[in-house]
C-alpha positions as CSV (number, residue, x, y, z in Angstrom):
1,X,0.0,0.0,0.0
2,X,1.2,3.6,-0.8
3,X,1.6,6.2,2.1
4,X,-1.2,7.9,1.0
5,X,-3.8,5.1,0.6
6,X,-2.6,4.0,3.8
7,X,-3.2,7.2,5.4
8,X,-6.4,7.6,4.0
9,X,-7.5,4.5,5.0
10,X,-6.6,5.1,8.8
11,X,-8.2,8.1,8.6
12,X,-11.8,6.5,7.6
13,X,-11.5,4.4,10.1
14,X,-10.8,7.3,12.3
15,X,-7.5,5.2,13.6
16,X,-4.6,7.3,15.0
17,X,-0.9,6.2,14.2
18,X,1.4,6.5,16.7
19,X,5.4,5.5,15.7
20,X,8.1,4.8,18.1
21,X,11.6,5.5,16.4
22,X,14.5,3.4,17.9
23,X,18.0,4.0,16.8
24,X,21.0,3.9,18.0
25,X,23.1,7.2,16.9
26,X,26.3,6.6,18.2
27,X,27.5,5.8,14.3
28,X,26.2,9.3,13.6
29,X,24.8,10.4,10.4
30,X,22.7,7.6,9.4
31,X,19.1,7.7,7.4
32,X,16.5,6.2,8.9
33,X,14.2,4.8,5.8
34,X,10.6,5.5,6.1
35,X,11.3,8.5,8.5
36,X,9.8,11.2,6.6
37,X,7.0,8.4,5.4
38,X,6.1,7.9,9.2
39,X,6.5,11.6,10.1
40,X,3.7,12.1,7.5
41,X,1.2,9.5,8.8
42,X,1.6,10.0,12.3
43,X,0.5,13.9,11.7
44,X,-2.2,13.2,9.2
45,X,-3.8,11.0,11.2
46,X,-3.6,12.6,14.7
47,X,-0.8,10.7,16.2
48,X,2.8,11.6,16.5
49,X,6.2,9.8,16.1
50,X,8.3,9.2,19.3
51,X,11.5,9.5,19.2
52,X,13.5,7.1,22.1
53,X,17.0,6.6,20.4
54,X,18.4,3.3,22.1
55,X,17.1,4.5,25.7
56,X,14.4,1.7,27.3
57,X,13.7,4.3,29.6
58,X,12.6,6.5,27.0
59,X,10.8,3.4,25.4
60,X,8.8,3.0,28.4
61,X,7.8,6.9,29.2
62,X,6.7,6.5,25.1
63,X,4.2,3.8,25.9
64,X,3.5,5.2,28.7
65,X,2.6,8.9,27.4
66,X,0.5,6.9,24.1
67,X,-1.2,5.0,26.8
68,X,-2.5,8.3,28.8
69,X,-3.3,10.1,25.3
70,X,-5.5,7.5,24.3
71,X,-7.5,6.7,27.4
72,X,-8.3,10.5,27.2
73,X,-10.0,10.0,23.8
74,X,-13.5,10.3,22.9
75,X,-15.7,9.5,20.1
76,X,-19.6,11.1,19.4
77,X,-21.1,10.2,16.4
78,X,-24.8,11.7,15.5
79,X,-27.7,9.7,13.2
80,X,-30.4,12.5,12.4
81,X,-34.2,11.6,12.4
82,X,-34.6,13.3,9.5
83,X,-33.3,11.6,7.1
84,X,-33.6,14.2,4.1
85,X,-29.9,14.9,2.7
86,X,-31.4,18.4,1.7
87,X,-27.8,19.4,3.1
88,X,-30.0,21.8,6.0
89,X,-28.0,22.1,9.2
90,X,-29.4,20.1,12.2
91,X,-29.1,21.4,15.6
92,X,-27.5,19.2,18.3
93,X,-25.9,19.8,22.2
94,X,-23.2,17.6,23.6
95,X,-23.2,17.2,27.5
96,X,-20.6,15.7,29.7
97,X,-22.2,14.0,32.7
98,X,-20.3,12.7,35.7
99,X,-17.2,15.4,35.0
100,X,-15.9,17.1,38.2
């Protein structure tokens, strides 16, 4: 799949990319394939690319901090009664219950 099918299709499905990078840089210099490629997905699609280097204490804080963003998510989705696609506006309020 090209990078832009495969963005598009994550972004139907309303699916957030998230990319860990691990490298070692102590050879310096080096190109990391796919980089930009991942760079591009992660941001189109409302994730973001991690960078640890070889650290696993960085690996873990990553997972950690992906974790925490996406217990935080939400999704509403809205089916109208009427049904005409006359392409009229619908009004529509969103309450939070339970929130302290």
């Amino acid at each position: 799949m090209k990078i832009g099918e495969a963005i598009a299709a994550a972004q139907r499905s309303n699916v957030p990319v998230y990319a860990i990078l691990i490298a070692d840089r102590s050879h310096g210099g080096l190109d990391y394939g796919g980089y930009s490629a991942m760079k591009k997905m992660t941001e189109e699609t409302g994730g973001r690319m991690i960078d640890v280097g070889n650290n696993s204490k960085k690996l873990e804080e990553a997972f950690q901090q992906i974790e925490d963003e996406l217990r935080t998510q939400y999704v509403a989705s809205y089916t109208p009664s009427n049904t005409r696609m006359d392409g009229g506006f619908r009004r529509l309020g969103v309450e939070c219950r339970g929130m302290e």
